[in-house]
N, CA, C and O atoms as a CHARMM CRD file, in Angstrom:
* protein
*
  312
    1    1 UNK  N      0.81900  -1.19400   0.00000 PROA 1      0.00000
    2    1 UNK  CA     0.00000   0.00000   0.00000 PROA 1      0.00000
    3    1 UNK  C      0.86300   1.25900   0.00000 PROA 1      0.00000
    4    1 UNK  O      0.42800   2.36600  -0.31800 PROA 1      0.00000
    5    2 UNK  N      1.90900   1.05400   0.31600 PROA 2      0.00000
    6    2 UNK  CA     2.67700   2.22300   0.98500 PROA 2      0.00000
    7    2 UNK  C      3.52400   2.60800  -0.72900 PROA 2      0.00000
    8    2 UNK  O      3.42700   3.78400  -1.08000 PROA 2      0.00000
    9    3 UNK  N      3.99900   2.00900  -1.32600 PROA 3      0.00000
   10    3 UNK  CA     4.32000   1.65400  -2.86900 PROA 3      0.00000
   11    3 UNK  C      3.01300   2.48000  -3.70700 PROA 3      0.00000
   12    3 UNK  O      3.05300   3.42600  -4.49300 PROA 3      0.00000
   13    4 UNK  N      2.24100   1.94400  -3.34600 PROA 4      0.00000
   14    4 UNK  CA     0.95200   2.46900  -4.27800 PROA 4      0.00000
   15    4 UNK  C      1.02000   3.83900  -3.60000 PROA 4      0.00000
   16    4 UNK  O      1.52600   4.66100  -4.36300 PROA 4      0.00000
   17    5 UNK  N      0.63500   4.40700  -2.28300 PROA 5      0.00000
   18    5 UNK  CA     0.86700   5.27900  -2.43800 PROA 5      0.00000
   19    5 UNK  C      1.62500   6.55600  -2.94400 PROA 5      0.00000
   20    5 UNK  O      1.38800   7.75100  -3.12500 PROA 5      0.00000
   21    6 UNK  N      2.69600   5.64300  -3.07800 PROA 6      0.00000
   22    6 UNK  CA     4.08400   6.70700  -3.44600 PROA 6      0.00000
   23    6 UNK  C      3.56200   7.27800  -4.79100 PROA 6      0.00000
   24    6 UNK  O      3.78300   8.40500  -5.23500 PROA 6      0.00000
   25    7 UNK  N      2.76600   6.20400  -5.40400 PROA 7      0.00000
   26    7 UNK  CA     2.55900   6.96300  -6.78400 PROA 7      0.00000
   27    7 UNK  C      1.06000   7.83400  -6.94800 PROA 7      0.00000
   28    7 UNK  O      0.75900   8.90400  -7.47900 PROA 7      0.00000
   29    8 UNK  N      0.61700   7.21600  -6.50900 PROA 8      0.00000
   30    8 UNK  CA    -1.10100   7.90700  -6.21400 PROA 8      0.00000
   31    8 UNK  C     -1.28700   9.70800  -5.57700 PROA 8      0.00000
   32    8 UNK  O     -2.15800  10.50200  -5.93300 PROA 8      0.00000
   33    9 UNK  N     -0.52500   9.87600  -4.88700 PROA 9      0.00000
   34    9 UNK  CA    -0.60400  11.19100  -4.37500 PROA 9      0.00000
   35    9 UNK  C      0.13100  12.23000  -5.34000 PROA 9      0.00000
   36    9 UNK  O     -0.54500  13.14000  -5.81900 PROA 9      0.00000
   37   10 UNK  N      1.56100  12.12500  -5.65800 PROA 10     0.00000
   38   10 UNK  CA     2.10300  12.87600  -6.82400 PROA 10     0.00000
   39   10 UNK  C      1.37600  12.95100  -8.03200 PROA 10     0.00000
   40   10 UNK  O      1.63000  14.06700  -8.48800 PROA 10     0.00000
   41   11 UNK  N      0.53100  12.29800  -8.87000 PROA 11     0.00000
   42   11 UNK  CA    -0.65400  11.92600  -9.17700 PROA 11     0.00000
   43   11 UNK  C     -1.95400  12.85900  -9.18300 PROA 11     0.00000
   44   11 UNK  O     -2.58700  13.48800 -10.03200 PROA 11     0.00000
   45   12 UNK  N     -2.01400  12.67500  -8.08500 PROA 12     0.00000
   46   12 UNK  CA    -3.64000  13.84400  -7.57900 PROA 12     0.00000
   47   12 UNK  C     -3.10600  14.80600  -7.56300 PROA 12     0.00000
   48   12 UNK  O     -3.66000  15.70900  -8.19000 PROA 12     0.00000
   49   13 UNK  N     -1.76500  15.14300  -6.85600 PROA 13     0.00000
   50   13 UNK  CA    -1.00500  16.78400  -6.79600 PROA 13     0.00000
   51   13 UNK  C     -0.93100  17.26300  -8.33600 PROA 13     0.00000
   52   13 UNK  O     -1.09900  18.44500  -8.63600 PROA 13     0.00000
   53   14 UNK  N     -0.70700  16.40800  -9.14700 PROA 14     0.00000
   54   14 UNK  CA    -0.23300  16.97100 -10.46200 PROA 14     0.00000
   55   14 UNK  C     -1.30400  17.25900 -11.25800 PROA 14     0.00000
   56   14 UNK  O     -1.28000  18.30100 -11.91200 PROA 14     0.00000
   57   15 UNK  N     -2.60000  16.23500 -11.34100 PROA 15     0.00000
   58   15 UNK  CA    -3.81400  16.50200 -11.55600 PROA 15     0.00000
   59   15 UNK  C     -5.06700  17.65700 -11.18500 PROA 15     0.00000
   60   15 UNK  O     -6.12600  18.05100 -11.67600 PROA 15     0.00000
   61   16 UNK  N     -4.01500  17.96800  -9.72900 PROA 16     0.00000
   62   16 UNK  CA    -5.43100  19.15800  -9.41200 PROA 16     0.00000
   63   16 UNK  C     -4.49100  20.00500  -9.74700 PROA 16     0.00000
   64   16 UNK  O     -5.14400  20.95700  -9.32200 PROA 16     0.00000
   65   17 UNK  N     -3.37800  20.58200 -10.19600 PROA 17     0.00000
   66   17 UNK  CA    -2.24300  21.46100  -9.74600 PROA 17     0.00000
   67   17 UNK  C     -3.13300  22.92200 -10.55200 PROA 17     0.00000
   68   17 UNK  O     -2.52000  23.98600 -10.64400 PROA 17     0.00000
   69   18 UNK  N     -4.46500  22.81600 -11.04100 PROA 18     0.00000
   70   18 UNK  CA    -4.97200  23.70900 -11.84200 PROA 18     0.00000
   71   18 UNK  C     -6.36000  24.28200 -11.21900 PROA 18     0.00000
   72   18 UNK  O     -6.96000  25.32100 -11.49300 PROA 18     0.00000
   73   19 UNK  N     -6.66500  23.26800 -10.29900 PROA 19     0.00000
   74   19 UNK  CA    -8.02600  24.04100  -9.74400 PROA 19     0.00000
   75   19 UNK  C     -7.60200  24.55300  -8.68700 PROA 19     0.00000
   76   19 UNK  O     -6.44100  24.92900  -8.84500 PROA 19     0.00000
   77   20 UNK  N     -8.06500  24.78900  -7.48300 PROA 20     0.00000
   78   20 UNK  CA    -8.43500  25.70600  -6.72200 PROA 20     0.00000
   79   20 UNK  C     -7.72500  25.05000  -5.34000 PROA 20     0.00000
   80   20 UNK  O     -7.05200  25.84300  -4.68100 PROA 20     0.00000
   81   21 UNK  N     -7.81600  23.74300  -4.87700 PROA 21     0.00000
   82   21 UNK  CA    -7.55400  23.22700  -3.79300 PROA 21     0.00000
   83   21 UNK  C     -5.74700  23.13800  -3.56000 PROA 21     0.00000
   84   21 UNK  O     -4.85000  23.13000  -4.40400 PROA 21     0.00000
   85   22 UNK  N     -5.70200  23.09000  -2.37000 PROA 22     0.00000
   86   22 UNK  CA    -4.43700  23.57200  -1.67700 PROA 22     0.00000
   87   22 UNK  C     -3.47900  22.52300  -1.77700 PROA 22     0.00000
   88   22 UNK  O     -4.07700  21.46500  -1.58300 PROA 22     0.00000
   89   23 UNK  N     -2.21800  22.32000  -1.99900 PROA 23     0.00000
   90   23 UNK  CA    -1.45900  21.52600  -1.58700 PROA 23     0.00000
   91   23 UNK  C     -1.72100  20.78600  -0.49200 PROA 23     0.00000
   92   23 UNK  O     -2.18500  19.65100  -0.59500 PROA 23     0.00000
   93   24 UNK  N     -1.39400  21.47300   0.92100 PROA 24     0.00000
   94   24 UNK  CA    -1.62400  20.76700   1.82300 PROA 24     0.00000
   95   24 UNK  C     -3.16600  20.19400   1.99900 PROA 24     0.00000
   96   24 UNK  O     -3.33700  19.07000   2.46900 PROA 24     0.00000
   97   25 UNK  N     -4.13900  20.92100   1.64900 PROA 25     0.00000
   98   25 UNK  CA    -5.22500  20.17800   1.93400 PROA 25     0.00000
   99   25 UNK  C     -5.89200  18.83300   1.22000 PROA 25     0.00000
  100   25 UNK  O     -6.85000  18.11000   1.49500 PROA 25     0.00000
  101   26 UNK  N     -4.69100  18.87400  -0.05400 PROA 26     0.00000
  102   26 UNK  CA    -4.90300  17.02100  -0.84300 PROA 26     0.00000
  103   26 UNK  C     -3.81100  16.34200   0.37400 PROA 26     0.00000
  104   26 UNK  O     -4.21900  15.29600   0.87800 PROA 26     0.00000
  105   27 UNK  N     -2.83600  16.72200   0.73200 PROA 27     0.00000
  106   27 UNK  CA    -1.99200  15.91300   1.71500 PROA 27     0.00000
  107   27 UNK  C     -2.60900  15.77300   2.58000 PROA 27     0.00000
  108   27 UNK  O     -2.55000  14.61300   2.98800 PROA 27     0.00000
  109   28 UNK  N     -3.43300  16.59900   3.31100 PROA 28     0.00000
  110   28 UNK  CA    -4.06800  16.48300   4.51300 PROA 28     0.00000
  111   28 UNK  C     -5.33900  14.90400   4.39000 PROA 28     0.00000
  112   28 UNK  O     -5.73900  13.88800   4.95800 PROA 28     0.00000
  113   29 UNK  N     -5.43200  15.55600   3.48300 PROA 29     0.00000
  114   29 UNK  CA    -6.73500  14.53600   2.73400 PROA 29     0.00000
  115   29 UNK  C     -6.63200  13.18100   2.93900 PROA 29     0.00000
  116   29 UNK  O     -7.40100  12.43300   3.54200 PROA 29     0.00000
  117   30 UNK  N     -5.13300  12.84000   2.11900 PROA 30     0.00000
  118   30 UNK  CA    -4.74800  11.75600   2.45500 PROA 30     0.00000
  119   30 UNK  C     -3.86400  10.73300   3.46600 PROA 30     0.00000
  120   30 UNK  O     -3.61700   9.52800   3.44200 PROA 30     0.00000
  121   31 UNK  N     -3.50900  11.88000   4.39500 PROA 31     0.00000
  122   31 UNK  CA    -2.96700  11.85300   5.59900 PROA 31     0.00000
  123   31 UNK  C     -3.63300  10.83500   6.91300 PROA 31     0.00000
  124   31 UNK  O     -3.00800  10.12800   7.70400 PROA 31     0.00000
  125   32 UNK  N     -5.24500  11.08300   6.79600 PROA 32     0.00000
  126   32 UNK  CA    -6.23400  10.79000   7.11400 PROA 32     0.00000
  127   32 UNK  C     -6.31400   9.05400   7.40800 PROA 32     0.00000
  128   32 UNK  O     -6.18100   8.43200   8.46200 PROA 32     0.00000
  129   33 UNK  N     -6.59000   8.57200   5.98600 PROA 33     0.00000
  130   33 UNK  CA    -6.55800   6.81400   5.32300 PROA 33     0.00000
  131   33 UNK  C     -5.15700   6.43600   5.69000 PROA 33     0.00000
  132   33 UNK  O     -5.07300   5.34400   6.25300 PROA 33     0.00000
  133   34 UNK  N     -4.20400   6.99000   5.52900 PROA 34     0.00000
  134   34 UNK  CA    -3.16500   6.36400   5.51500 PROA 34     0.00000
  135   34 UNK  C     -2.77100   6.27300   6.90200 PROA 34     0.00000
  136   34 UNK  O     -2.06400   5.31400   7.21300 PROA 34     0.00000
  137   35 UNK  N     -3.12000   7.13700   7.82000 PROA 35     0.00000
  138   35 UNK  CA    -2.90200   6.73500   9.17800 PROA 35     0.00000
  139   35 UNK  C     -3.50700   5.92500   9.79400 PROA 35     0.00000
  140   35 UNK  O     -3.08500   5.54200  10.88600 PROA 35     0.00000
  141   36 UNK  N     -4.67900   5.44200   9.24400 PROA 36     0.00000
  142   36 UNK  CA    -5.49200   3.95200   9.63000 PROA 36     0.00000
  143   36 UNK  C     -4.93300   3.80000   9.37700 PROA 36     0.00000
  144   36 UNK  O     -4.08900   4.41800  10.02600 PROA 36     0.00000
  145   37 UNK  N     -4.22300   2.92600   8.22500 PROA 37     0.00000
  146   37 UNK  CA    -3.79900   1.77800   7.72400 PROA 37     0.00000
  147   37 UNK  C     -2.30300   1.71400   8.24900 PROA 37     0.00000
  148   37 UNK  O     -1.73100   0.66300   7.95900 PROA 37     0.00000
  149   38 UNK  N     -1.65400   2.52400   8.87700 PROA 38     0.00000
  150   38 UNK  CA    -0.56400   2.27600   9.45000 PROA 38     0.00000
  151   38 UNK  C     -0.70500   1.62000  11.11800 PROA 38     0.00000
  152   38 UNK  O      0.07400   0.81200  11.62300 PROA 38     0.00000
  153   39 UNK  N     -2.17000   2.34700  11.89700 PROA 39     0.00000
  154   39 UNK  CA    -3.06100   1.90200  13.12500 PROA 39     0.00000
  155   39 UNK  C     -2.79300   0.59600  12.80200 PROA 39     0.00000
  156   39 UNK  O     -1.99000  -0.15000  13.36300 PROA 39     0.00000
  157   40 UNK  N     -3.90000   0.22600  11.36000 PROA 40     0.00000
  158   40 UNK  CA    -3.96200  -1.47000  11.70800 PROA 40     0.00000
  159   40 UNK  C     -2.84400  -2.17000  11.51600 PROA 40     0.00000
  160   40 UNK  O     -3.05900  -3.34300  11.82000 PROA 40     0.00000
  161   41 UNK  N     -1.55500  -1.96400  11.08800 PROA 41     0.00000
  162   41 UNK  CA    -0.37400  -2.61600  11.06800 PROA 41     0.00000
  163   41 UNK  C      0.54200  -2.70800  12.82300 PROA 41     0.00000
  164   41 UNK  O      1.67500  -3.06600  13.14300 PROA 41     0.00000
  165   42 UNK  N     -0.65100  -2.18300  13.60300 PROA 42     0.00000
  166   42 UNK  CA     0.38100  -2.39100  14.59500 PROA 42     0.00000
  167   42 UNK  C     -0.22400  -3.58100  15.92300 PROA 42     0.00000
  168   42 UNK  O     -1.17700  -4.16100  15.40400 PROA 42     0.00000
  169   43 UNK  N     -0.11200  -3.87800  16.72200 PROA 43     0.00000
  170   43 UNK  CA    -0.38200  -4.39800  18.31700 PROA 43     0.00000
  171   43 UNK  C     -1.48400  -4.36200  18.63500 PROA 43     0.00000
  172   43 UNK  O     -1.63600  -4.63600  19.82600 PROA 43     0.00000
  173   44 UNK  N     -2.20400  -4.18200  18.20200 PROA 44     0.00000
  174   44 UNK  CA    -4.04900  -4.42100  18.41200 PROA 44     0.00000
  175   44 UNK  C     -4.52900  -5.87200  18.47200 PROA 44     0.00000
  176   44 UNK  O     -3.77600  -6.82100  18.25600 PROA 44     0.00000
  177   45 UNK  N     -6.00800  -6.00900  18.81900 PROA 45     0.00000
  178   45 UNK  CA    -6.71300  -6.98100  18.84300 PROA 45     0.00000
  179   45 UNK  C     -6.80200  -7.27500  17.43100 PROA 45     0.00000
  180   45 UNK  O     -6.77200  -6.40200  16.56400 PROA 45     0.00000
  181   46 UNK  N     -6.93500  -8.77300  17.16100 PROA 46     0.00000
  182   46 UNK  CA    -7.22400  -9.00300  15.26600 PROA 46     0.00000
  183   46 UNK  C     -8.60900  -8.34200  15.12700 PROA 46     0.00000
  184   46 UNK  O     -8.70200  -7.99900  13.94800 PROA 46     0.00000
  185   47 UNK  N     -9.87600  -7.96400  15.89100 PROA 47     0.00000
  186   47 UNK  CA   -10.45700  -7.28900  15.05100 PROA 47     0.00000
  187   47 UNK  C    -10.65300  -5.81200  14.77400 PROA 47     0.00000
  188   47 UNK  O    -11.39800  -5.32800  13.92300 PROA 47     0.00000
  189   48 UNK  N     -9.84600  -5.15700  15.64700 PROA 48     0.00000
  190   48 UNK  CA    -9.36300  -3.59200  15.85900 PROA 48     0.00000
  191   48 UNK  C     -8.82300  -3.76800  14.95900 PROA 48     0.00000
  192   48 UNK  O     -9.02700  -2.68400  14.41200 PROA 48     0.00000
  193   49 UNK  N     -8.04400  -4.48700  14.07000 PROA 49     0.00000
  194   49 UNK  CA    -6.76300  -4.02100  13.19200 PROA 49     0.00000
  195   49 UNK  C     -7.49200  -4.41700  12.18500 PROA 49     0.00000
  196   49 UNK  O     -7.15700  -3.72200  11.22600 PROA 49     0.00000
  197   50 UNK  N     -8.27500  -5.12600  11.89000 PROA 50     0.00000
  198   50 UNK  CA    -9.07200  -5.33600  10.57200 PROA 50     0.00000
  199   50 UNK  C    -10.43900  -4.07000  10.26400 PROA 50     0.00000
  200   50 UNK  O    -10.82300  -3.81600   9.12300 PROA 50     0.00000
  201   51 UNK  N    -10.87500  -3.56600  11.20900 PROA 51     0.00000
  202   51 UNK  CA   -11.84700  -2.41100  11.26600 PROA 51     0.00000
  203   51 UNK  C    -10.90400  -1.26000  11.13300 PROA 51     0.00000
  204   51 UNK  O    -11.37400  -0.15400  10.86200 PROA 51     0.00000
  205   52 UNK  N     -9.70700  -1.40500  11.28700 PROA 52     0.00000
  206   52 UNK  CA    -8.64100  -0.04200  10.73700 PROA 52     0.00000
  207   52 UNK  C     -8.41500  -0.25600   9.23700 PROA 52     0.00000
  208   52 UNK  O     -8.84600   0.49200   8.35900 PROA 52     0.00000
  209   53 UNK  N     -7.76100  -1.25700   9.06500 PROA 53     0.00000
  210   53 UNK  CA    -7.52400  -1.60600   8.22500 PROA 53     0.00000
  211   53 UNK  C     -8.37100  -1.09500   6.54700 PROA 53     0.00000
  212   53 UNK  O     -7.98700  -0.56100   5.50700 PROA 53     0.00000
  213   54 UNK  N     -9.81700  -1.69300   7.13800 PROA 54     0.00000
  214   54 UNK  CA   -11.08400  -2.02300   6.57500 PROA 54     0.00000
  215   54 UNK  C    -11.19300  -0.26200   6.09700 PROA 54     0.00000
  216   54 UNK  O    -11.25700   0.20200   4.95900 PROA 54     0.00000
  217   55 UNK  N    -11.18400   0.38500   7.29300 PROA 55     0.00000
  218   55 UNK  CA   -11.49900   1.89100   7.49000 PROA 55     0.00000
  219   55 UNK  C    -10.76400   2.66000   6.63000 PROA 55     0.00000
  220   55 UNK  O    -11.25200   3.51600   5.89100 PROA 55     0.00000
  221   56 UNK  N     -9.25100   2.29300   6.72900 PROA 56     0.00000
  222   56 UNK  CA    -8.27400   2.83100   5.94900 PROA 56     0.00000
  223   56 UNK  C     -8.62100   2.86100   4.21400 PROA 56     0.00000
  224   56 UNK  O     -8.66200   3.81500   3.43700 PROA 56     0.00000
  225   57 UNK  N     -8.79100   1.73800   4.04500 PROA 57     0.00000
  226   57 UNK  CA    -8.73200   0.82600   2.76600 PROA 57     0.00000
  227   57 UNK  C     -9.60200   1.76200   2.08900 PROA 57     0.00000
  228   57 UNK  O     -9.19000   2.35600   1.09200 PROA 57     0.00000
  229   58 UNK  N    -11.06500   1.99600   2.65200 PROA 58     0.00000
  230   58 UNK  CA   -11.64100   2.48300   1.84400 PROA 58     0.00000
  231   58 UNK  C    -11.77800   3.92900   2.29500 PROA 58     0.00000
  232   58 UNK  O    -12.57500   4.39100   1.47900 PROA 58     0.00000
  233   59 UNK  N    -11.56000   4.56900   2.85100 PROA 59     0.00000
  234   59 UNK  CA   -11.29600   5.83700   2.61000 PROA 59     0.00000
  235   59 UNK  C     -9.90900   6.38400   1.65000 PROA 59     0.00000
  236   59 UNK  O     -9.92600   7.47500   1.08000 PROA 59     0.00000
  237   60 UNK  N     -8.67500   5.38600   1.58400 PROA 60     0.00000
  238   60 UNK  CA    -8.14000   5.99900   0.78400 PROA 60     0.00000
  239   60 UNK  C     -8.46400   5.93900  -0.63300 PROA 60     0.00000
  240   60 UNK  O     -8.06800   6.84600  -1.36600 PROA 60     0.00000
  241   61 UNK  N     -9.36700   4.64800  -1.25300 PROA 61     0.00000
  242   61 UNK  CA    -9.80900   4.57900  -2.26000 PROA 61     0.00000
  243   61 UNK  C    -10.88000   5.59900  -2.59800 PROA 61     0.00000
  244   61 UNK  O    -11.06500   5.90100  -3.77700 PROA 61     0.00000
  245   62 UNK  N    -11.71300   6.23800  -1.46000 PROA 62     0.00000
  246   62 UNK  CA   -12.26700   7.09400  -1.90700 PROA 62     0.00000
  247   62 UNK  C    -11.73400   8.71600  -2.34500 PROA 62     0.00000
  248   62 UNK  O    -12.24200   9.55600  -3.08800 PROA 62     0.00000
  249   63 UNK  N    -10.45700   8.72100  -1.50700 PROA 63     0.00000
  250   63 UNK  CA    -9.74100  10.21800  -1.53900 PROA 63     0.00000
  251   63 UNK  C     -9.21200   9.76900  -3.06100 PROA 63     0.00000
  252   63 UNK  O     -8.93100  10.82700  -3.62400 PROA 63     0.00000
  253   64 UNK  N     -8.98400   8.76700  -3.86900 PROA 64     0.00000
  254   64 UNK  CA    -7.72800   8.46300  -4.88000 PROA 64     0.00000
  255   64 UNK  C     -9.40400   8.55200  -6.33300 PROA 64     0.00000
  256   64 UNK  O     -9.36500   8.80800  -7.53700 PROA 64     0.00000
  257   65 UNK  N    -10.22900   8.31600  -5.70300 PROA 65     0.00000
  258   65 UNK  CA   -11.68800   8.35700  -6.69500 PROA 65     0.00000
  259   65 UNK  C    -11.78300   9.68000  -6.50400 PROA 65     0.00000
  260   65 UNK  O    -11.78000  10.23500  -7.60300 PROA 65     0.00000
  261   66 UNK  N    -11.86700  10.46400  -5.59600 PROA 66     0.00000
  262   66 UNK  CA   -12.68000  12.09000  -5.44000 PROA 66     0.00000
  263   66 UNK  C    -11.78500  13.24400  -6.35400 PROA 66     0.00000
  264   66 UNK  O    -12.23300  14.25600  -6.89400 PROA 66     0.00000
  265   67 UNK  N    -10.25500  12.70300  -6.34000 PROA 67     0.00000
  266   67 UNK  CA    -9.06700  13.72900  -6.56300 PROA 67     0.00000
  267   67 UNK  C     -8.35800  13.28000  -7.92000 PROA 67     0.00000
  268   67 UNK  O     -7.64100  14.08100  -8.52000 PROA 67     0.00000
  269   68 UNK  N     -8.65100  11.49300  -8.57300 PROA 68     0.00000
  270   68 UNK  CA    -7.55100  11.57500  -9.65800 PROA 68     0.00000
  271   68 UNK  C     -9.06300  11.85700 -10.38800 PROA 68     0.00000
  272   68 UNK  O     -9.15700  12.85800 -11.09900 PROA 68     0.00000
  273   69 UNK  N    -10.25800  10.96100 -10.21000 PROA 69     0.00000
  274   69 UNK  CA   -11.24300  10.72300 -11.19600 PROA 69     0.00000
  275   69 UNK  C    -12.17800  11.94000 -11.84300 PROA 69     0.00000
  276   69 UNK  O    -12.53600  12.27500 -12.97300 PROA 69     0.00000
  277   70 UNK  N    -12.37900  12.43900 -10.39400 PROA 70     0.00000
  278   70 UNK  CA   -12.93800  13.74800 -10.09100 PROA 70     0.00000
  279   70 UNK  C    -14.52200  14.33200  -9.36000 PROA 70     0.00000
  280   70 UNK  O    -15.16200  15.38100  -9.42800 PROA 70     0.00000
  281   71 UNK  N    -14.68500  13.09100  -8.70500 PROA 71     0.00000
  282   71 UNK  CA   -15.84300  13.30200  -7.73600 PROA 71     0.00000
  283   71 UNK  C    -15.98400  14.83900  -7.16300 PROA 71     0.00000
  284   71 UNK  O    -16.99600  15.06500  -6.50000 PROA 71     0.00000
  285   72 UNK  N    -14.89700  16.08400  -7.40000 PROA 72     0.00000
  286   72 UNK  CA   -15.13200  17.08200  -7.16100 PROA 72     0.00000
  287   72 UNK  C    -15.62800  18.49500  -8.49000 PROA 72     0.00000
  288   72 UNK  O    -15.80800  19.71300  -8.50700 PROA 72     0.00000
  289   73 UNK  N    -15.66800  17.27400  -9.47000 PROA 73     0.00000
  290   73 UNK  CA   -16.32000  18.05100 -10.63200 PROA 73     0.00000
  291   73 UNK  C    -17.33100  19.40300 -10.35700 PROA 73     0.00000
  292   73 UNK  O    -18.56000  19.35100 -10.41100 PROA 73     0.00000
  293   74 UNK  N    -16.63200  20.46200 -10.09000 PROA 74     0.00000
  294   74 UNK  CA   -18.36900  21.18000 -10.69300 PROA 74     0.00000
  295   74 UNK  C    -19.13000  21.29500 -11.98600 PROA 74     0.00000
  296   74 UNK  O    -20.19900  21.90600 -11.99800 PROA 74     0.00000
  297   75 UNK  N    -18.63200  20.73200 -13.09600 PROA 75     0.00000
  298   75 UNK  CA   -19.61600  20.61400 -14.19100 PROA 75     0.00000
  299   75 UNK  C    -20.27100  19.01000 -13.88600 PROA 75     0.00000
  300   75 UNK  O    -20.88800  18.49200 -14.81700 PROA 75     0.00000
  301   76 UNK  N    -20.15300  18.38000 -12.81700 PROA 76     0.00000
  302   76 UNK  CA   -20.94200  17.35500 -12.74900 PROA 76     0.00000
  303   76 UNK  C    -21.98100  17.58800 -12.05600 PROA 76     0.00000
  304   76 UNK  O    -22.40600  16.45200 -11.84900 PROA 76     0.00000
  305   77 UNK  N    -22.45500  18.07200 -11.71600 PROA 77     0.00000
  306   77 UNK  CA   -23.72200  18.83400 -10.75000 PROA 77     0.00000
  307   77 UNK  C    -23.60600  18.01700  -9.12200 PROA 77     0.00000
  308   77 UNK  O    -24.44700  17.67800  -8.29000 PROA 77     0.00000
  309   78 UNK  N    -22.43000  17.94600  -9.18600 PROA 78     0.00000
  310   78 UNK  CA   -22.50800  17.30300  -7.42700 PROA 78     0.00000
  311   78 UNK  C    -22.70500  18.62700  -6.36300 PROA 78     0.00000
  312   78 UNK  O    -22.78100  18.43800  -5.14900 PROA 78     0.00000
C-alpha cells in the first residue's frame, strides 16, 4: 500500500495542480486513510486491526476516486 501510495498522491497533486484546492489540503486529505492503515499494522486486537484496516482501505480509495477521477467536478452537478 505504501508503494501504491508513493505513486497515487504525486498523481492527484499533479492533476489538481490547476483548480483551486491547496497543496496541503490534498496531503491532509490523504494523511487521514493512511494513518489507519498504518493503526492497523500495529499491536491491536485481530479485530481492531481489521476495522482499521477495513477503514483505511476504503477511505483511501475514496480520496484516490474524489481527486484523480474527479468526484469534485463542478460541471458534474454534485
Amino acid at each position: 500500500m505504501l508503494l501504491f501510495s508513493v505513486f497515487t498522491i504525486p498523481i492527484s497533486l499533479f492533476l489538481n495542480r490547476q483548480t483551486d484546492e491547496r497543496i496541503t489540503n490534498i496531503l491532509f486529505n490523504y494523511s487521514q486513510p493512511l494513518f489507519l492503515l498504518f493503526l492497523g499494522s500495529c499491536r491491536f486486537h485481530r479485530w481492531v486491526k481489521l476495522v482499521l484496516l477495513f477503514l483505511g482501505y476504503i477511505l483511501y480509495g475514496y480520496m484516490c476516486l474524489y481527486y484523480m477521477i474527479g468526484f469534485h467536478n463542478h460541471h458534474w452537478g454534485n
